[in-house]
C-alpha positions in Angstrom: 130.7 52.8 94.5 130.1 49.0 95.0 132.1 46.9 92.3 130.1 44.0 90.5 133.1 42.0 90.1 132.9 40.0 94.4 133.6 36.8 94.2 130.2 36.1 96.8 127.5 38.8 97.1 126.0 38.7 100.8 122.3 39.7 101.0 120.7 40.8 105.1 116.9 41.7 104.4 115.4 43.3 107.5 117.8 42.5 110.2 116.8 43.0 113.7 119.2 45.5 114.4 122.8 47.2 113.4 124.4 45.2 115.9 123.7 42.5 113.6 124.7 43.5 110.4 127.9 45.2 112.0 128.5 41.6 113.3 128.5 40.1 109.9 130.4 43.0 108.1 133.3 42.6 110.2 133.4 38.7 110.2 133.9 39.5 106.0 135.8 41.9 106.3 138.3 40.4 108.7 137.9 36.7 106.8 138.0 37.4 103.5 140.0 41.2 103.4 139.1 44.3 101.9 137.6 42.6 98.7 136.7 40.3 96.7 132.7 40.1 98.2 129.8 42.5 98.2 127.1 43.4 101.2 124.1 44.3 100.5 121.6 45.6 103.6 117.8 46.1 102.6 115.6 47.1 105.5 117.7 49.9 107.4 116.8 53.0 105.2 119.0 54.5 101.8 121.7 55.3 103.5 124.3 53.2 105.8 124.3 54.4 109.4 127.0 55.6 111.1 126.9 52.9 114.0 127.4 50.5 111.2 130.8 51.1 110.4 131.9 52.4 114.4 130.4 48.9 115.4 131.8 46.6 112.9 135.4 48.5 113.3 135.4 48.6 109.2 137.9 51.1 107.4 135.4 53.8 105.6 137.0 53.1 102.0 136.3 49.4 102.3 131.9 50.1 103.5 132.2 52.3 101.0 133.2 50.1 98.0 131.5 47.2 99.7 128.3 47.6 101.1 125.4 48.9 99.7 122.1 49.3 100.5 120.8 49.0 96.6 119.0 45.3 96.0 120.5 43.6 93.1 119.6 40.6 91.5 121.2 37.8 93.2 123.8 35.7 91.1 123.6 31.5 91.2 124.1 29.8 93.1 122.1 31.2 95.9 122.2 29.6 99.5 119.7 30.9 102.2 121.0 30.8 105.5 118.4 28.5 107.6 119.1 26.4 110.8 117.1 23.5 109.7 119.0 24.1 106.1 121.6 20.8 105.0 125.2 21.5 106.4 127.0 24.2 104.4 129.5 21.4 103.6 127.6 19.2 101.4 127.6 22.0 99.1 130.2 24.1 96.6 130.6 27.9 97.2 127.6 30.1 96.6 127.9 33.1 93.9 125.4 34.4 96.5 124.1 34.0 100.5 121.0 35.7 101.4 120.2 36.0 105.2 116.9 36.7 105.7 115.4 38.0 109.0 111.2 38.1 108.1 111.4 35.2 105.6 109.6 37.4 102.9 112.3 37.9 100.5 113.7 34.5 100.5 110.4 32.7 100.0 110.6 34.2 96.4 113.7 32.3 95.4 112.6 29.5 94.4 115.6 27.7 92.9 117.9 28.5 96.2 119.0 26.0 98.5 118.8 26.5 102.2 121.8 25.9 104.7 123.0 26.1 107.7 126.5 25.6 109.8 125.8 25.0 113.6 121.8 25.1 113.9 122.0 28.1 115.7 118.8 29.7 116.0 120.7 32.7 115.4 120.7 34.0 111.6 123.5 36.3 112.4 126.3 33.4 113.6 124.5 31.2 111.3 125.7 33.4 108.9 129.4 33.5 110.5 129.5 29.8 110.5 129.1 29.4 106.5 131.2 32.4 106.0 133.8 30.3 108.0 133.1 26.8 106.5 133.4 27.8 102.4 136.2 30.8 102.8 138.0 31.5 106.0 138.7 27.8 107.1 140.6 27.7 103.2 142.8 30.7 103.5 145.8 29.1 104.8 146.0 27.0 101.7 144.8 29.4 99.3 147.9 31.9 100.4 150.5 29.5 99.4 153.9 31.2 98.6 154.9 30.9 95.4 158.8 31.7 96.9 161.6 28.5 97.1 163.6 29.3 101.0 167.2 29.6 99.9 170.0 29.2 102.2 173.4 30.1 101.0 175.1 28.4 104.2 172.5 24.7 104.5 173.6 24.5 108.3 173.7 28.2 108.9 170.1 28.3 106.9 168.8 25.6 109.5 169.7 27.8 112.6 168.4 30.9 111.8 165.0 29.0 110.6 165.0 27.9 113.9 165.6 31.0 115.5 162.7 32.5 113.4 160.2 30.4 115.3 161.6 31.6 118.3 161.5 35.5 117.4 157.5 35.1 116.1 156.0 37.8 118.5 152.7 39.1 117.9 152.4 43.3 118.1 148.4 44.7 118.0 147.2 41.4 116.2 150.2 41.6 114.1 152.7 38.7 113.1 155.9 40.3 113.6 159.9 38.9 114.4 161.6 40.4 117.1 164.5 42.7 116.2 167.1 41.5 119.0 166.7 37.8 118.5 166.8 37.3 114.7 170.2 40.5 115.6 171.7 38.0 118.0 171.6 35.0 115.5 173.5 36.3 112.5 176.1 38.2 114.6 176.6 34.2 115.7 176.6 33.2 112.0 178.5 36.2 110.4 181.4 35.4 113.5 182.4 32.5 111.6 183.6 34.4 108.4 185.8 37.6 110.9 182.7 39.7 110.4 180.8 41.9 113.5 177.4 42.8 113.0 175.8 46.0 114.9 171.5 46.5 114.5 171.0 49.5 113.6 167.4 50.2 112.9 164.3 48.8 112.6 161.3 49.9 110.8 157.7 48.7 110.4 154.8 49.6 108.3 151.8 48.1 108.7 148.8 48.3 105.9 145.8 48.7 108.9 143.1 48.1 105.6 144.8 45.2 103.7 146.3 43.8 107.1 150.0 43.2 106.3 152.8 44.4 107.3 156.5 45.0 106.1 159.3 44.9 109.1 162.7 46.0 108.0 165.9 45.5 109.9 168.9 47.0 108.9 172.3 45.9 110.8 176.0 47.2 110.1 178.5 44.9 109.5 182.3 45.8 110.5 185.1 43.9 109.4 187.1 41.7 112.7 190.1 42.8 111.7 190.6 46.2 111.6 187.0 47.3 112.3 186.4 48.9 109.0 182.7 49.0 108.4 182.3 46.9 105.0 178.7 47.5 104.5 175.0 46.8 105.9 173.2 43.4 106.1 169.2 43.7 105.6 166.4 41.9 106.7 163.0 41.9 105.5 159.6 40.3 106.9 156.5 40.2 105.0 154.0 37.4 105.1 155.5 35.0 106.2 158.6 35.5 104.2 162.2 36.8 105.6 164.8 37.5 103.0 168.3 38.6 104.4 170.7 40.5 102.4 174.3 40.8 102.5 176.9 42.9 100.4 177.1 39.6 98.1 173.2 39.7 97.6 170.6 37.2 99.1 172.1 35.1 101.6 169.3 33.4 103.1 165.2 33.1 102.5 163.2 31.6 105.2 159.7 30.6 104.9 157.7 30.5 107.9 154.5 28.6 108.4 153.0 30.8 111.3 149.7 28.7 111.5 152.1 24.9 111.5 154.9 26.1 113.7 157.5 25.5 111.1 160.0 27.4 109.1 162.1 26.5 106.1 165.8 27.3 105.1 165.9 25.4 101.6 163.7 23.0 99.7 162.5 20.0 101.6 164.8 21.1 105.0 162.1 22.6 107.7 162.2 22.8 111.6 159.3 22.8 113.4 158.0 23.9 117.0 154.8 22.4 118.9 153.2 24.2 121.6 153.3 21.0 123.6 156.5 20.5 123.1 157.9 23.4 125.5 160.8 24.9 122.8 161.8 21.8 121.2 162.7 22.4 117.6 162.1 19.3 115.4 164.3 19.0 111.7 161.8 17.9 108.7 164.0 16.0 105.7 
């Protein structure tokens, strides 16, 4: 069952083939997530075909509350995709986009406007381009984390923000921190105050529809002195947030900017780490 409620409703009238369509599906689906926008397909039969969804690599639950093959009436604005169309830029987000392979549908709506993105004479990466220009070029400043970073220890805070950057690893398209480093790094900050850290376990749970993921590290901590273990120190990582807990409660909150590079360890204090710059960790005031 398609929900009314999509932010954009995308309208492909006769395309030329599945490949097509499947090419579009997955460019929302992978852009935008597993809602907020609506498909409709008018010109390959009632029901959806299989190759759709094996082409596009689309979960089944998200075709199946997504795309439809029922023609509704388009909502305002409406933006035709058209190579010779003004750029996409010039205008605000359309309610709804209609891509339309035969022209006959299109010529009806008389009060849309026509766009374009590169002037391809392809409809089908015309159609990526806009989809790309009004929504997935904004994400990274739409997601903006509402969290503060916190750092119990301001120099300790620094140094594992740093080492953050450095632990960034990327597992089956995945953003993930590597166990060992960020292990490594607090034994070196926990040494300071006669306590030895052990890693014990990690776990990782990734949400393969709504594309996050939730990595857990869990390391013992013993006591210098006699070796008594005193408790267990957790780490959690989840978009772009790691949160590390000790028997006191939150020690440290690092927020990590994965598309700039930088990670902070308390308001206004950030280090950052260029690609051209070989490993060299740069300290924002």
């Amino acid at each position: 069952m398609v929900e009314d409620n999509a932010n954009v409703h995308v309208i492909i009238v006769t395309p030329p083939s599945v490949f097509d369509v499947a090419v579009i599906l997955r460019a929302l689906y992978t852009g935008l997530g597993p809602r907020g926008w609506k498909l409709t397909i008018v010109g390959l039969g009632n029901k959806l075909p299989l190759k759709l969804v094996t082409e596009s690599r689309t979960p089944v639950s998200v075709v199946r509350e997504n795309v439809s093959t029922l023609l509704e009436e388009p909502s305002e604005p409406i933006y035709i995709v058209d190579p010779r169309g003004s750029p996409a830029w010039l205008h605000p987000p359309p309610r709804s986009i209609v891509i339309d392979y035969s022209g006959s549908y299109s010529s009806k709506l008389s009060s849309a406007k026509r766009i374009s993105s590169l002037g391809l004479n392809s409809l089908t990466y015309e159609t990526i381009g806009i989809v790309y220009e009004y929504w997935i070029r904004k994400i990274p400043q739409q997601r903006k984390i509402s969290l503060e970073p916190y750092s119990r220890d301001v120099r300790s805070g620094l140094y594992i923000a740093k080492k953050a950057l450095e632990a960034l690893s990327v597992f089956d398209n995945y953003v993930l921190l590597e166990p060992s480093v960020l292990a490594y790094t607090l034994r070196k900050v926990y040494i300071a105050n006669r306590i030895l850290l052990d890693p014990s376990s990690t776990e990782v749970k990734i949400d393969h529809i709504e594309g996050k993921v939730l990595e857990t590290i869990s390391i013992e901590a013993y006591s210098a002195r006699n070796l008594r273990k005193i408790g267990y120190i957790t780490l959690t990582y989840r978009e772009g947030v790691l949160e590390i807990r000790d028997i006191d409660g939150l020690a440290y909150r690092i927020i990590i900017d994965i598309n700039r590079k930088q990670a902070c360890s308390a308001p206004d204090l950030c280090v950052s780490k260029s690609e051209n710059e070989q490993g060299s960790i740069n300290v924002i005031y």
